[in-house]
N, C-alpha and C positions, 0 to 999 in steps of 0.2 A: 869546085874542087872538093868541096865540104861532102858535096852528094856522092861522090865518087870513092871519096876513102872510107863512107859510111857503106857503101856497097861491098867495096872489097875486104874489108872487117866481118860483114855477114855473108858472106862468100866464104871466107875463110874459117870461121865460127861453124857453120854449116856443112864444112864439109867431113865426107868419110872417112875413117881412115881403114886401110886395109891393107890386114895382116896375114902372111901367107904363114898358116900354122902346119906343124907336122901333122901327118896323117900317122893314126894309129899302126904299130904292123898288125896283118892280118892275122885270124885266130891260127894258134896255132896247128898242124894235122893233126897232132896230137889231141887238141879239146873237141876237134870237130868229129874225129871219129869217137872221141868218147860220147858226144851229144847224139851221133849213130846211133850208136850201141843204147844207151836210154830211150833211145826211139822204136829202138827195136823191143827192149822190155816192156814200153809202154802201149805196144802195137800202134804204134802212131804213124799209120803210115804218108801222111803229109808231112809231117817233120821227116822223114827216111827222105821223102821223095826233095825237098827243100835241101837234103845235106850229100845227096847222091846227084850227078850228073859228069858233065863235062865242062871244057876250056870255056865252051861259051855260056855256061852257066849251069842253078841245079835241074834237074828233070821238072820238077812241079813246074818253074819259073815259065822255062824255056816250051815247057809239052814234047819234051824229044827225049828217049821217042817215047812216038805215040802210045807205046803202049806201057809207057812205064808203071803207072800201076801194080799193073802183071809182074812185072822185074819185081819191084819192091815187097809183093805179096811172096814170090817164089826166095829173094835174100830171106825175109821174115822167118820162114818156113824152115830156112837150113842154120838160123841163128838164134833165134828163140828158144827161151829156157834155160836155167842155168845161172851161172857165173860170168863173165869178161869183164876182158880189162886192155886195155894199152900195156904190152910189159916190154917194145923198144919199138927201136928202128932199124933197118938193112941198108945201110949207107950203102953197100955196092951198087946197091938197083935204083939208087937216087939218081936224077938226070934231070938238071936247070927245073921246072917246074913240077915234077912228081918226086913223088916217096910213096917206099913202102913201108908200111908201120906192120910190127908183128899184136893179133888180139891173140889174148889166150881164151879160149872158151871153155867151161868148167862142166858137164852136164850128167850127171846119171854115176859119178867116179870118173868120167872119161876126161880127159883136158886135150883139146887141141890148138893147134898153134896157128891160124887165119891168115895170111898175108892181106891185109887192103892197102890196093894202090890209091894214093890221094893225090889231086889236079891242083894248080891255082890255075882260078880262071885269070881270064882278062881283066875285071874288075879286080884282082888281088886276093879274094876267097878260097878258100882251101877246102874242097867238097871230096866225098868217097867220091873213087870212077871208077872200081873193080874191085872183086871179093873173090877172091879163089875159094870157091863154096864145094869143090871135092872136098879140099883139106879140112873142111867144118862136120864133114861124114855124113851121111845119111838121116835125114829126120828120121825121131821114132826107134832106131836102132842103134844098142850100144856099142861099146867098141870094140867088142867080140863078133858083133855082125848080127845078135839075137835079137829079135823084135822086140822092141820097149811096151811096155805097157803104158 
């Protein structure tokens, strides 16, 4: 008996315990396109490609696609240089797991106004999935249409 209640004492001394903690919420679309946009100033294009993708993950992670590199060197191109910033959000075109956040981009005098659509994926992460790169205007040319120098 003696042996038994000394087992069940370190049995019990021994054992785990386990705590279901909250999980963080996810960054906000907000931080993550601003960590974009640093990416973008930083020509970093593995961080762009790590905060750019889709539902099932970012582009770097997943290699999808194949060719994103290329994507993320052609965003670079049309976003570089300048100013941005996060200045809202367009609640109307929000729907269960996207937003669209408005960037301001500041470049030469010119300011324009970016739409990026942001995803959570499946994990809960909030990555850019779309950049409306018309509205970012043409690299290289002001917003008169003149060739920059």
């Amino acid at each position: 008996m003696r042996k038994w209640l000394l087992a069940v004492v370190l049995v019990t001394g021994c054992s785990i315990k386990v705590e279901t903690l909250a999980v963080a919420p996810a960054t906000a679309p907000a931080a993550v396109a601003s960590a974009f946009l640093r990416a973008v100033a930083d020509s970093n294009f593995s961080q762009m490609g790590d905060l750019w993708g889709t539902a099932k993950g970012s582009a770097m992670a997943t290699n999808a696609p194949n060719n994103w590199l290329q994507r993320v060197a052609v965003m670079h191109a049309y976003l570089k240089g300048g100013a941005s910033k996060v200045v809202g959000e367009n609640p109307g075109l929000a729907k269960g797991d996207r937003r669209v956040l408005l960037i301001e981009l500041a470049r030469d005098g010119c300011v324009k106004t970016v739409p990026f659509t942001m995803i959570r994926t499946k994990q809960g992460a909030w990555l850019v999935n779309a950049i409306d790169l018309n509205a970012a205007g043409v690299p290289g040319r002001s917003c008169q249409g003149a060739t920059g120098t």
